[in-house]
C-alpha positions as CSV (number, residue, x, y, z in Angstrom):
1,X,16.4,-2.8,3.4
2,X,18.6,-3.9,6.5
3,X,20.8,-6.8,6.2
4,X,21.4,-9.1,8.6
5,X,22.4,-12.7,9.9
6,X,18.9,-14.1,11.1
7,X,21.2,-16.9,13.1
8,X,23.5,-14.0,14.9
9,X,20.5,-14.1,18.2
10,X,22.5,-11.1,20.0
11,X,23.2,-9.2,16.9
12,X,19.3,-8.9,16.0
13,X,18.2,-8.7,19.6
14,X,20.4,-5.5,20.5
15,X,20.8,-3.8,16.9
16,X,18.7,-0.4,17.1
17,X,18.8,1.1,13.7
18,X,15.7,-0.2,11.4
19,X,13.6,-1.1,14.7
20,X,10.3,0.7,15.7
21,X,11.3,1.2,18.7
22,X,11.7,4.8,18.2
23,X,8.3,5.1,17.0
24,X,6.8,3.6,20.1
25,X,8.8,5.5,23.3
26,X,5.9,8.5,23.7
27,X,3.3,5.8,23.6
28,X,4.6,3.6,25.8
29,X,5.5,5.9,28.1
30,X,2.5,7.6,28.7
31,X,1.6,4.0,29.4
32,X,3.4,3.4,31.7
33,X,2.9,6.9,33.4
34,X,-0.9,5.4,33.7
35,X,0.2,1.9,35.3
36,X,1.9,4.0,37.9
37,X,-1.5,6.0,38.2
38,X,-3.1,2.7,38.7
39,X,-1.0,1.6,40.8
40,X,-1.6,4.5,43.5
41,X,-5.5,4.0,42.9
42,X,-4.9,0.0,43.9
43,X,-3.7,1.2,47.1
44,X,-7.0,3.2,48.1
45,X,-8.9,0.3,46.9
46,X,-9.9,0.9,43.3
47,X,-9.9,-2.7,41.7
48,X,-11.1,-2.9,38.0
49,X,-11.7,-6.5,36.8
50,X,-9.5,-7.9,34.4
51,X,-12.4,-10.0,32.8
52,X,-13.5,-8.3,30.1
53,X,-9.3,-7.3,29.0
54,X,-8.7,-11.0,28.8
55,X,-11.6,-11.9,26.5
56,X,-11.0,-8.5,24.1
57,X,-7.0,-8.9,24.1
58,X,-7.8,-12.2,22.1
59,X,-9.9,-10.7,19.6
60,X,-7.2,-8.0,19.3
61,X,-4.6,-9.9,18.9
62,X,-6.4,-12.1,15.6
63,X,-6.7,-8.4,14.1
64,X,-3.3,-7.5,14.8
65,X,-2.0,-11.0,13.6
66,X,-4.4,-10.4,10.7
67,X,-3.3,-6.9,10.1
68,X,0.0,-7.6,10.0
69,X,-0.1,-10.6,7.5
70,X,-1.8,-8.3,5.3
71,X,1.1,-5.6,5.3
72,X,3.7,-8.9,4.8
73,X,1.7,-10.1,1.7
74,X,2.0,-6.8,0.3
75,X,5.7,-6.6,1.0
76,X,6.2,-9.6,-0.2
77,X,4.3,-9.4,-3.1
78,X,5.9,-6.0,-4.0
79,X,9.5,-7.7,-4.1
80,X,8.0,-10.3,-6.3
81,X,6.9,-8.2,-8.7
82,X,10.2,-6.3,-8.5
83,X,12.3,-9.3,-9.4
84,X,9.7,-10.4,-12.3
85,X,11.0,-6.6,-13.8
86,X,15.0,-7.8,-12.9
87,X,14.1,-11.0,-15.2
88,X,12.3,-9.5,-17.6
89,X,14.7,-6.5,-18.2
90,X,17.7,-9.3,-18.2
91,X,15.7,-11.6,-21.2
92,X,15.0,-8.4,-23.3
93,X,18.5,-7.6,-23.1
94,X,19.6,-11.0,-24.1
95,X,16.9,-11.0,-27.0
96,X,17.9,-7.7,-28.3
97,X,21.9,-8.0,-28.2
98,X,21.6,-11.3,-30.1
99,X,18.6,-11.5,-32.1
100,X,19.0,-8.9,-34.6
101,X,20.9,-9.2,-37.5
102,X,22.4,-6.7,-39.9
103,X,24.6,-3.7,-41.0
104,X,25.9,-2.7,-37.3
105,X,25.9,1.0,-38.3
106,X,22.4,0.6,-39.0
107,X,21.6,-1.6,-36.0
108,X,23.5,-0.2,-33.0
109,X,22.0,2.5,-32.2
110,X,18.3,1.1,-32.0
111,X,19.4,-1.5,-29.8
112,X,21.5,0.6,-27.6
113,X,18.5,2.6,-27.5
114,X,16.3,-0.3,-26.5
115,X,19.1,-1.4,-23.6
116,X,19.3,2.0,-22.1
117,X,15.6,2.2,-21.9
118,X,15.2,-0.7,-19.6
119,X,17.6,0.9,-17.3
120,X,15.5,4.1,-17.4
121,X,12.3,2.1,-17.6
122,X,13.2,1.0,-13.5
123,X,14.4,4.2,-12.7
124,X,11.5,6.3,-13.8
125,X,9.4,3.3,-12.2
126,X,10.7,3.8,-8.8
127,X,10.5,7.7,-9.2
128,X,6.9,7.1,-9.6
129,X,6.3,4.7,-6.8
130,X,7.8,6.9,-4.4
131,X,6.0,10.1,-5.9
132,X,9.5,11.9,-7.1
133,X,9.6,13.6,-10.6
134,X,13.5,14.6,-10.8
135,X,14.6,13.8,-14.2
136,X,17.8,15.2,-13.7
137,X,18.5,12.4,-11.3
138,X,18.6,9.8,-14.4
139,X,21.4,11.4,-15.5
140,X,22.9,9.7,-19.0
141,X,19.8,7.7,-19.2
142,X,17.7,9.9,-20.9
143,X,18.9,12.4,-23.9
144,X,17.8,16.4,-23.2
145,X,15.3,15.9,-26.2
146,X,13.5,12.4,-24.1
147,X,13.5,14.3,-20.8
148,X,11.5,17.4,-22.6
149,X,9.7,14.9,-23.9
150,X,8.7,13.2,-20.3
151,X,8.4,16.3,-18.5
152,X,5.0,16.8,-19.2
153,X,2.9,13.5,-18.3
154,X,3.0,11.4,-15.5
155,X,2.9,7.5,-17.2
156,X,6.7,8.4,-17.6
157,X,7.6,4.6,-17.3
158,X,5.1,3.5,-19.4
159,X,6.8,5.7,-22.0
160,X,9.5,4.1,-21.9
161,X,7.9,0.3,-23.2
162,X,6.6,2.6,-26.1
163,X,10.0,3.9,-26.8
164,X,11.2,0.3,-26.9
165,X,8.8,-0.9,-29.0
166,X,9.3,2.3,-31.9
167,X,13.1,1.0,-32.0
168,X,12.1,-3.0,-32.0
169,X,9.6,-1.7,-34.7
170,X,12.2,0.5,-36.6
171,X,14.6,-3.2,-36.7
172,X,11.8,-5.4,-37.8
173,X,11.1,-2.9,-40.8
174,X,14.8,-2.6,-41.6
175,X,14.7,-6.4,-41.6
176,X,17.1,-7.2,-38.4
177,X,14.8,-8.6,-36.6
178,X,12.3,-11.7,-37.7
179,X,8.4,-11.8,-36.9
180,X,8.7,-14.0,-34.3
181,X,11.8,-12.4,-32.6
182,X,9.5,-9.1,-32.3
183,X,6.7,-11.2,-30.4
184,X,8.9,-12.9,-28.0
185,X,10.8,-9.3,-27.4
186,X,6.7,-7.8,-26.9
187,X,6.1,-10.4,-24.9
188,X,8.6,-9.2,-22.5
189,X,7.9,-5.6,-22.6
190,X,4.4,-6.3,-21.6
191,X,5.7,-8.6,-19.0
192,X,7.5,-5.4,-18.0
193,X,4.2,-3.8,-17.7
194,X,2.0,-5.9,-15.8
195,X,4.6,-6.0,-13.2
196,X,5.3,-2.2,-12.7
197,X,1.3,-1.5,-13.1
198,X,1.2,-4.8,-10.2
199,X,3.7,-2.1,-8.1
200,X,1.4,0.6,-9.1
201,X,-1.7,-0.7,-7.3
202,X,0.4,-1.7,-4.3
203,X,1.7,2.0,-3.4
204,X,-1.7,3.6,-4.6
205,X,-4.0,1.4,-2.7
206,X,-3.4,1.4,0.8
207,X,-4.9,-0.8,3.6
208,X,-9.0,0.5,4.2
209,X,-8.5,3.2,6.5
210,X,-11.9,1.8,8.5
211,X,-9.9,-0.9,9.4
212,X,-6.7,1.1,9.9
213,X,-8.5,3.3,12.4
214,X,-10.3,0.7,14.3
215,X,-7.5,-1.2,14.9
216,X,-5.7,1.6,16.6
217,X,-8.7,2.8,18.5
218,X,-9.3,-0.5,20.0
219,X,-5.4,-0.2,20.7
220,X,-5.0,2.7,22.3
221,X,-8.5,1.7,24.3
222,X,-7.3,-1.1,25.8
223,X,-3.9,-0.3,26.5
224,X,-5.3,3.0,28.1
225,X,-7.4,0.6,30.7
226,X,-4.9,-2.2,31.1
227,X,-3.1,-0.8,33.5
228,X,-6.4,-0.7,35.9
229,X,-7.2,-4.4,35.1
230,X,-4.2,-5.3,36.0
231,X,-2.7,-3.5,38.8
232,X,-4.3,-5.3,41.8
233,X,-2.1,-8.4,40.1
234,X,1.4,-6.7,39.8
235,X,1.0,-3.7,42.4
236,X,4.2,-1.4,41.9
237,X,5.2,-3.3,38.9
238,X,1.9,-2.3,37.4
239,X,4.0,0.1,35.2
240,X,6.6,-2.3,34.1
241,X,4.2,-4.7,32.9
242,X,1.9,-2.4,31.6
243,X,4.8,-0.8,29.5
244,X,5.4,-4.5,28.0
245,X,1.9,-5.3,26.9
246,X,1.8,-1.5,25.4
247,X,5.4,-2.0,23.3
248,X,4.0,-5.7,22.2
249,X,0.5,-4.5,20.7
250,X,1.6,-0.9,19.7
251,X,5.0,-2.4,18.1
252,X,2.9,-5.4,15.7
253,X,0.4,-2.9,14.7
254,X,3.8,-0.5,13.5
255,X,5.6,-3.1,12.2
256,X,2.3,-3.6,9.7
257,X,2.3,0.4,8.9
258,X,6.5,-0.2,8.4
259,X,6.0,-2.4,5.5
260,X,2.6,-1.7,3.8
261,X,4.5,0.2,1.4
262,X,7.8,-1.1,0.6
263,X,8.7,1.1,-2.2
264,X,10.2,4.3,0.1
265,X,13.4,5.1,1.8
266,X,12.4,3.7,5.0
267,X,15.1,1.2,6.2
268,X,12.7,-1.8,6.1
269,X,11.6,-1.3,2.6
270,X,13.0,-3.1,-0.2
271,X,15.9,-2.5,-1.5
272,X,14.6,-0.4,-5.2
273,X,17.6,1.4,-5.7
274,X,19.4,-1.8,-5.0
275,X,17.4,-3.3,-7.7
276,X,17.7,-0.9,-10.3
277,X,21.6,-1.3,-10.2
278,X,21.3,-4.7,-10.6
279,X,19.3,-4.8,-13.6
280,X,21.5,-1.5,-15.2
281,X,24.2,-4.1,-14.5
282,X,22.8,-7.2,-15.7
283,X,21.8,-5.0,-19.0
284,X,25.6,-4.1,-19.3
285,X,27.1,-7.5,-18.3
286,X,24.9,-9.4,-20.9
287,X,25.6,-6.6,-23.5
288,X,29.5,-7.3,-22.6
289,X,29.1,-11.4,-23.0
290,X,27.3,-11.1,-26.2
291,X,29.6,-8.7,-27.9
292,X,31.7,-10.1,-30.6
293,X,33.3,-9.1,-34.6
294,X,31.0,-9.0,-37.1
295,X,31.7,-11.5,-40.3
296,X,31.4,-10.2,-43.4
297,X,28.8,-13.2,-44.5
298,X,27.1,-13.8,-41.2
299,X,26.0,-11.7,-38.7
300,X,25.3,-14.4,-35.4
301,X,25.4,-12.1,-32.8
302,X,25.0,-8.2,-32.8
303,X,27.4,-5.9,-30.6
């Protein structure tokens, strides 16, 4: 994801990196190689009219409009469901630093257990979005024994809320934890849940390809023809102008393909690695508040 200062006009006007512009030079060029075609036809007298262009550019440009909105909404959706997972992972943390109760030495380790799952619970999340399977790239997150354990199946996230719940489980037998702290702390593991299976049907459904492919058939129809329609209007300029209508169509249609699937590497997409750092973070810094000596008689808050 690019950041920028949406009030800085000449910084987003002339910045290059993260633009489709790249995308669209071959198409736009050939073009404009065709508006300088029609252009030499004008001058021997062939005159196409620019009727029928007028009347189908405005049905073109609702689909492209509506195309487009369609991409944003699941873009936008995507990062909403992303930072229900941030929230989530932050109140499960909270929940299972301070709710149980105990012998530490008994304790600890199920709830340092539980916090570096949520860290691997994103991480194995975005590897699935994005169709990676490198374990290895977890690094400390997962023990030798959990990654042979993974490597097999591909619900690995999933695996993760189970892991989470075993250790809540094992604390609620051992008596740490009380009944209702284990449905609140559930509660929040499915929350987990819905929203990663939410990111789930983003990345595997994409937009109907009979729309996809009409769309760019009608595209690359009319800005094939435009240049005819309108070259007995701008004469030698008919490539020019030709060149602009082909960059404004072509360029909406690929700013919709840009962000119809925000979970990848692509410059536009949201910021998941971003994300997982910050909840990794938030899971350490509210591990790090919460941390205090255990009294002898009363056991408030668990390191």
């Amino acid at each position: 994801m690019i950041d920028y200062d949406p009030k800085n006009w000449v910084s987003v006007v002339v910045r290059f990196h993260g633009t489709i512009a790249p995308r669209l030079v071959v198409r736009v060029g050939i073009v404009a190689a065709l508006g300088l075609v029609a252009a030499l036809l004008n001058t021997r007298g062939f005159k196409m009219s620019a009727t029928a262009h007028t009347l189908i550019g405005v049905a073109l440009g609702l689909l492209l409009v509506f195309r487009t909105n369609a991409s944003y909404e699941r873009y936008w959706e995507g990062r909403k469901l992303l930072g229900a997972m941030v929230t989530r992972s932050r109140d499960l943390a909270r929940q299972v630093t301070t709710f149980p109760s105990g012998d530490p030495s008994e304790v600890r380790p199920a709830v340092a257990d539980v916090r570096r799952y949520l860290s691997a619970f994103f991480a194995l999340g975005t590897q699935s979005l994005r169709g990676e399977r490198d374990l290895a790239a977890l690094g400390e997150l997962l023990t030798a024994e959990e990654r042979k354990l993974l490597q097999p199946h591909a619900a690995r996230a999933p695996m993760m809320t189970s892991l989470m719940s075993a250790r809540i489980t094992e604390l609620a037998r051992a008596g740490a934890l009380e009944p209702h702290h284990v449905m609140v702390m559930d509660a929040n593991i499915t929350a987990l849940q819905d929203a990663f299976g939410g990111c789930e049907r983003i990345a595997r459904t994409p937009v109907p390809f009979a729309y996809a492919q009409h769309i760019k058939l009608a595209l690359l129809l009319f800005t094939a023809t435009v240049p005819f329609a309108i070259a007995d209007a701008t004469h030698w300029l008919t490539p020019i102008a030709s060149a602009f209508i082909a960059y404004a169509l072509i360029g909406i249609d690929e700013i919709g393909v840009e962000i119809e699937e925000p979970f990848g590497h692509d410059p536009n997409d949201l910021p998941v690695d971003r994300i997982a750092q910050a909840i990794a973070d938030g899971v350490a810094d509210i591990s790090a508040a919460s941390a205090t000596a255990w009294d002898d008689t009363s056991a408030e808050v668990l390191v």
